[in-house]
Biopython code that builds the backbone (N, CA, C, O; Angstrom):
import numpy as np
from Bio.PDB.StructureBuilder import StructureBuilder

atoms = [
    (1, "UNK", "N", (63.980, 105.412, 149.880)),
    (1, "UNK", "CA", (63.275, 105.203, 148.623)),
    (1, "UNK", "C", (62.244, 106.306, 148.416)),
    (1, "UNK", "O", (61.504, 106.746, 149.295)),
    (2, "UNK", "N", (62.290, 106.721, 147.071)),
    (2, "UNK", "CA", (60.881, 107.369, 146.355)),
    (2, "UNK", "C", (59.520, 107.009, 146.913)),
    (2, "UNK", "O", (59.546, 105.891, 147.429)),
    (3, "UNK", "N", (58.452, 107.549, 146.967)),
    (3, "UNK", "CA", (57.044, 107.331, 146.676)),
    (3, "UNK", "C", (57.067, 106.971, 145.386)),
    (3, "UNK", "O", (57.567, 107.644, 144.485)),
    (4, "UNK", "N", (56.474, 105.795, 145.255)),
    (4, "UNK", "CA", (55.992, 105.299, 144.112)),
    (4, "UNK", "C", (55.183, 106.706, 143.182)),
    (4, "UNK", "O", (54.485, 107.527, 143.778)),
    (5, "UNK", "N", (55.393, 106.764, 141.909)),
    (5, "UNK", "CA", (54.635, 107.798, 141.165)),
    (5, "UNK", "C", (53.363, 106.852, 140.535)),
    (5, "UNK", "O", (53.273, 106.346, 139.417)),
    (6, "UNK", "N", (52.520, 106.814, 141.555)),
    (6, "UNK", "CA", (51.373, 106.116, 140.361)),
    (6, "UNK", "C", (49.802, 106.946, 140.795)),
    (6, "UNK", "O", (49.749, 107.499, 141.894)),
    (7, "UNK", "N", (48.758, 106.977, 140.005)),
    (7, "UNK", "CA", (47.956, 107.327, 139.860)),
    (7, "UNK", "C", (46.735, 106.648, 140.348)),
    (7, "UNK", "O", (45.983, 105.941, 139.677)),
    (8, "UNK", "N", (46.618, 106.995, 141.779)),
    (8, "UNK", "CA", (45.601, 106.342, 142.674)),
    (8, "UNK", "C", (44.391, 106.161, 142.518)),
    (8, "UNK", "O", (43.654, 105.735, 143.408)),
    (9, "UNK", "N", (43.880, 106.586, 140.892)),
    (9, "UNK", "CA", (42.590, 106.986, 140.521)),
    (9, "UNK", "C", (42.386, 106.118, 138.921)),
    (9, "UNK", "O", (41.531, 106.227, 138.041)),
    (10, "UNK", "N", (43.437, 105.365, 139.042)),
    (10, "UNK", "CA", (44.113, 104.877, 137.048)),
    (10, "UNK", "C", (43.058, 103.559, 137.622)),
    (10, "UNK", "O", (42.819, 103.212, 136.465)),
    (11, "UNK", "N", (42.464, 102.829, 138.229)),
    (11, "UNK", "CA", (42.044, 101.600, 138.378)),
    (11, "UNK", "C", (40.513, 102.358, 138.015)),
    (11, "UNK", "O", (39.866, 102.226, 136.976)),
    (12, "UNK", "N", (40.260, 102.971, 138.909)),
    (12, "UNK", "CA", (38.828, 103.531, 139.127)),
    (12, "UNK", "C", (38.622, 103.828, 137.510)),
    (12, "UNK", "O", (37.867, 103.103, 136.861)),
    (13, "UNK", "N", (39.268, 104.832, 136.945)),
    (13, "UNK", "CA", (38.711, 105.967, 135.923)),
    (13, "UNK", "C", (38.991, 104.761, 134.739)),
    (13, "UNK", "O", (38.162, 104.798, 133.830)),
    (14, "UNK", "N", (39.991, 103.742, 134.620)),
    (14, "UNK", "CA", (39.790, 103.178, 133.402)),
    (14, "UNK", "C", (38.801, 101.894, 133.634)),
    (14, "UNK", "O", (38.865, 101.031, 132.759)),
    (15, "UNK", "N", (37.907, 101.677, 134.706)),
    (15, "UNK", "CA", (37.868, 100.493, 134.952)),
    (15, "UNK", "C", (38.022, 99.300, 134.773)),
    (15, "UNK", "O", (37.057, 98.609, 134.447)),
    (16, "UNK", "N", (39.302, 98.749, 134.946)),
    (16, "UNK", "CA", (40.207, 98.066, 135.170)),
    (16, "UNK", "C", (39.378, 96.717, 135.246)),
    (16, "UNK", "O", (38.974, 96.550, 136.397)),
    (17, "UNK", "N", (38.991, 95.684, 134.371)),
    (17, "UNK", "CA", (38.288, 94.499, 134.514)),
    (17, "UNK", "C", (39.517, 93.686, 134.822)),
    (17, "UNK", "O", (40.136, 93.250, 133.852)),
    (18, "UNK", "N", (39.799, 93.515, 135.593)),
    (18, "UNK", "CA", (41.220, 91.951, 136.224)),
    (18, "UNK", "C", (40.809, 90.796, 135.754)),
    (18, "UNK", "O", (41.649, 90.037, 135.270)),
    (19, "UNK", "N", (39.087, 90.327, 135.808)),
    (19, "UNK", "CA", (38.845, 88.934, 135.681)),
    (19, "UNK", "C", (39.564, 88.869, 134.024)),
    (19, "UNK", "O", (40.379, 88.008, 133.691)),
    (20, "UNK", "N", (39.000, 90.093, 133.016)),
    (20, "UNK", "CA", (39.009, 90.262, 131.797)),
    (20, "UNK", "C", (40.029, 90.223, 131.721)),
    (20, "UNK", "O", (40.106, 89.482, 130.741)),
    (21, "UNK", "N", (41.560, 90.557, 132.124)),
    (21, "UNK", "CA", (43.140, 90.382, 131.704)),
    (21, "UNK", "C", (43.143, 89.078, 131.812)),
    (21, "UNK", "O", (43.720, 88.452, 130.922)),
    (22, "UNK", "N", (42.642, 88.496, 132.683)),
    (22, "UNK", "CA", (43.465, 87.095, 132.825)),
    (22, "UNK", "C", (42.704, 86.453, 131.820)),
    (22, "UNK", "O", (43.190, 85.652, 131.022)),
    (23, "UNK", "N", (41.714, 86.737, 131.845)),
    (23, "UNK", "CA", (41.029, 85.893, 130.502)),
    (23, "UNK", "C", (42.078, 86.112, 129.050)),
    (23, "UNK", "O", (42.535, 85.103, 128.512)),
    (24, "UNK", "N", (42.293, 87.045, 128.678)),
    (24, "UNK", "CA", (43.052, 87.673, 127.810)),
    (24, "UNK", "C", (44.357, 87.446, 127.305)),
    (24, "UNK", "O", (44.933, 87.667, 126.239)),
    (25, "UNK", "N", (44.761, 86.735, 128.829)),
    (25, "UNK", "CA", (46.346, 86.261, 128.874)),
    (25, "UNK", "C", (46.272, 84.868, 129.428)),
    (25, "UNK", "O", (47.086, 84.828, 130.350)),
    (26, "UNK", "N", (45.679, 83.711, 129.296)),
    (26, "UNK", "CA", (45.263, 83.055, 129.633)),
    (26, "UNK", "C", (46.283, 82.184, 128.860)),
    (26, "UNK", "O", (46.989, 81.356, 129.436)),
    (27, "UNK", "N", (46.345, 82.525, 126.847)),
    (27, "UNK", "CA", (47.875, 81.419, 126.598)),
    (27, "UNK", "C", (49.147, 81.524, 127.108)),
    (27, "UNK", "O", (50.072, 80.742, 126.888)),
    (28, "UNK", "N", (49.175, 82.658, 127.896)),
    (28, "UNK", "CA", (50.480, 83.478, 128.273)),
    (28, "UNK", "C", (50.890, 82.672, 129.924)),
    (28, "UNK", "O", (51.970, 82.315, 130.395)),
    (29, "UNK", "N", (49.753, 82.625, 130.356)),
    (29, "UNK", "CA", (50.012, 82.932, 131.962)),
    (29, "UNK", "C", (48.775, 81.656, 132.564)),
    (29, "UNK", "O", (47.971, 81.770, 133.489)),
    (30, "UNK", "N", (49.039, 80.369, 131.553)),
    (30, "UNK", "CA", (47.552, 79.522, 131.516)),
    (30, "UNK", "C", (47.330, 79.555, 133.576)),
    (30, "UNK", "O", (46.395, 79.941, 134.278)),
    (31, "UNK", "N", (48.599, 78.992, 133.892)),
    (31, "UNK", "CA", (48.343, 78.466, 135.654)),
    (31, "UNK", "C", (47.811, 79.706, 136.541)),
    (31, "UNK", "O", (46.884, 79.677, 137.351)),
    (32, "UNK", "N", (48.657, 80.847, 136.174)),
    (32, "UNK", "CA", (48.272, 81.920, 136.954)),
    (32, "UNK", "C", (46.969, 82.386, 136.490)),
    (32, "UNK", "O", (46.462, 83.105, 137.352)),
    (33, "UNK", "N", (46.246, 82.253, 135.470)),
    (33, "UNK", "CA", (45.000, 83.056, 135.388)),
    (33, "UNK", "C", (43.764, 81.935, 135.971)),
    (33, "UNK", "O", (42.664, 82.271, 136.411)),
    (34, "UNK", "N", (44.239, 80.667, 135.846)),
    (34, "UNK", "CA", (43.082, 79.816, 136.623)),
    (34, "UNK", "C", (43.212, 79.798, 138.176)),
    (34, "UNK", "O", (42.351, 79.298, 138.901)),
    (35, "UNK", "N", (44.746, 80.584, 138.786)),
    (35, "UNK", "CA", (44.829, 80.998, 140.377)),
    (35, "UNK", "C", (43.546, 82.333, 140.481)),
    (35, "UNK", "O", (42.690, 82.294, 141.366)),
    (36, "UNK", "N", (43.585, 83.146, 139.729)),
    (36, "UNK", "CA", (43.181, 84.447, 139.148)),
    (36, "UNK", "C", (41.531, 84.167, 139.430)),
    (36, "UNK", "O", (40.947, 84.609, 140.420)),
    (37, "UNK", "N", (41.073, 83.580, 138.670)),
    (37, "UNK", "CA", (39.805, 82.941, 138.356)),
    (37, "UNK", "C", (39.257, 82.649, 139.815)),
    (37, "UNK", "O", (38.270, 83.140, 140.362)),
    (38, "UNK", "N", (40.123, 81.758, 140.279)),
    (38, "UNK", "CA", (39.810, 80.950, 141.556)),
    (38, "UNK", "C", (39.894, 81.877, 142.449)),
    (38, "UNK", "O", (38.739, 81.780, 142.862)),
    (39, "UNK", "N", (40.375, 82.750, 143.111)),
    (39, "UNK", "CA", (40.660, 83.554, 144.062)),
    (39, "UNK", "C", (39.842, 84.975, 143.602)),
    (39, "UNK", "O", (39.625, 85.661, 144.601)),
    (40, "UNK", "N", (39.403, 85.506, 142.523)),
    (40, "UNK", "CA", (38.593, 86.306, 142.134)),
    (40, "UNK", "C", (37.197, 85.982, 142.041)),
    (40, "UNK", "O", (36.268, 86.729, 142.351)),
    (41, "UNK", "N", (37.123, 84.858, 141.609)),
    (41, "UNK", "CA", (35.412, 84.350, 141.626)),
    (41, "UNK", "C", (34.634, 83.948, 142.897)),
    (41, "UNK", "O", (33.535, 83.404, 142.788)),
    (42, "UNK", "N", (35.206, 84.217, 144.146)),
    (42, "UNK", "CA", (34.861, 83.925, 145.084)),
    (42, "UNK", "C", (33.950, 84.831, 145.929)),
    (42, "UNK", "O", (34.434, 85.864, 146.392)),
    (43, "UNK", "N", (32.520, 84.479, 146.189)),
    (43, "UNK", "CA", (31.558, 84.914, 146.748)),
    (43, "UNK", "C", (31.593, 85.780, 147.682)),
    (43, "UNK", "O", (31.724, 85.091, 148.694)),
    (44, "UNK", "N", (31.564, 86.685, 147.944)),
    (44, "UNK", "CA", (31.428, 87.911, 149.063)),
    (44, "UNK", "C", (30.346, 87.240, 149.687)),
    (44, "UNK", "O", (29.579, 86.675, 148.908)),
    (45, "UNK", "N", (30.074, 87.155, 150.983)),
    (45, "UNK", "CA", (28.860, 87.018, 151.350)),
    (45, "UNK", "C", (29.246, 85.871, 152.963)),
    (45, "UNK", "O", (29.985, 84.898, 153.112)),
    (46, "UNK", "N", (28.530, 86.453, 153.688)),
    (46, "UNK", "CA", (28.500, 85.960, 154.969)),
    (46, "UNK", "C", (27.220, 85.162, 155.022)),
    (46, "UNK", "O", (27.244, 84.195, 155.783)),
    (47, "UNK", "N", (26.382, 85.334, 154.519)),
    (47, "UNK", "CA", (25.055, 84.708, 154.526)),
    (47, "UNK", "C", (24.627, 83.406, 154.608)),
    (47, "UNK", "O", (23.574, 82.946, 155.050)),
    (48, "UNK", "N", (25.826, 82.740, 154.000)),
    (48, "UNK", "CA", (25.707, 81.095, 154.064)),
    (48, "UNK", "C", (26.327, 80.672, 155.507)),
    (48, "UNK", "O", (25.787, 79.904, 156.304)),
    (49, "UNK", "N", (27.412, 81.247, 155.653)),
    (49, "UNK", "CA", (28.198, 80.770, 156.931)),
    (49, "UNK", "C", (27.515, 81.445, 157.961)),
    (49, "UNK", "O", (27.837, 81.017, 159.069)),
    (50, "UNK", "N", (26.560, 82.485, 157.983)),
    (50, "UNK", "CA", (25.787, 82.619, 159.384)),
    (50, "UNK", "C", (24.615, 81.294, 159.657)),
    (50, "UNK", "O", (24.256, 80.636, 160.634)),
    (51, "UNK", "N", (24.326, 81.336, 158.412)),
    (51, "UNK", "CA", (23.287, 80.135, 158.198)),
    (51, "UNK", "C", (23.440, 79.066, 158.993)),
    (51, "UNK", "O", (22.750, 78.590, 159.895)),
    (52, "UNK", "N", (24.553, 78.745, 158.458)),
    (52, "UNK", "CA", (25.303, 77.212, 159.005)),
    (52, "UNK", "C", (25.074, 77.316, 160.380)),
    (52, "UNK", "O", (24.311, 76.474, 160.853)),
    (53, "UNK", "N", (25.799, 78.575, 161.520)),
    (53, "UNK", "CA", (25.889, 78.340, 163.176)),
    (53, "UNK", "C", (24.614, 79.332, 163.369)),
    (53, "UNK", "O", (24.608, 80.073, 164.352)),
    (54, "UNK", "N", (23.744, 79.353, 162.623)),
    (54, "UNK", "CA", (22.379, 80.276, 163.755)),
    (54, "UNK", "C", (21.274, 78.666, 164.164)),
    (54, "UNK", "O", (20.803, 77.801, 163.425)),
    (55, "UNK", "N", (21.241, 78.790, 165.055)),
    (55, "UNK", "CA", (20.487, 77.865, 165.353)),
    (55, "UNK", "C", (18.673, 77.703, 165.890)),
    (55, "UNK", "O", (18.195, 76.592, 166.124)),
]
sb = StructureBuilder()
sb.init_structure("model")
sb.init_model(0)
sb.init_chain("A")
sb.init_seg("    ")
for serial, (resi, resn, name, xyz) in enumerate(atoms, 1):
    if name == "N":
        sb.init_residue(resn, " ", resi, " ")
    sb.init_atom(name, np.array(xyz, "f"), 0.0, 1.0, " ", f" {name:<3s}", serial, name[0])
structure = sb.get_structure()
């Protein structure tokens, strides 16, 4: 197979809002954009779960 021809820089330079597509396509794709939502809106952060086991 080919190398894919894509433009490793097309996410960066257009910045690419994902939450904003699914919002967008939301009558289209109702189940998948509330997977979207759910799995995108999710907190970066270790801070709570160190919390929890520092004693």
């Amino acid at each position: 197979l080919d190398e894919p021809n894509f433009d490793q820089n097309f996410f960066y330079l257009n910045k690419l809002d994902v939450l904003g597509y699914w919002k967008d396509h939301y009558d289209r794709y109702p189940i998948l954009s509330q997977m979207a939502y759910d799995v995108l809106t999710i907190p970066i952060t270790t801070i709570v779960s160190e919390s929890l086991f520092s004693l």
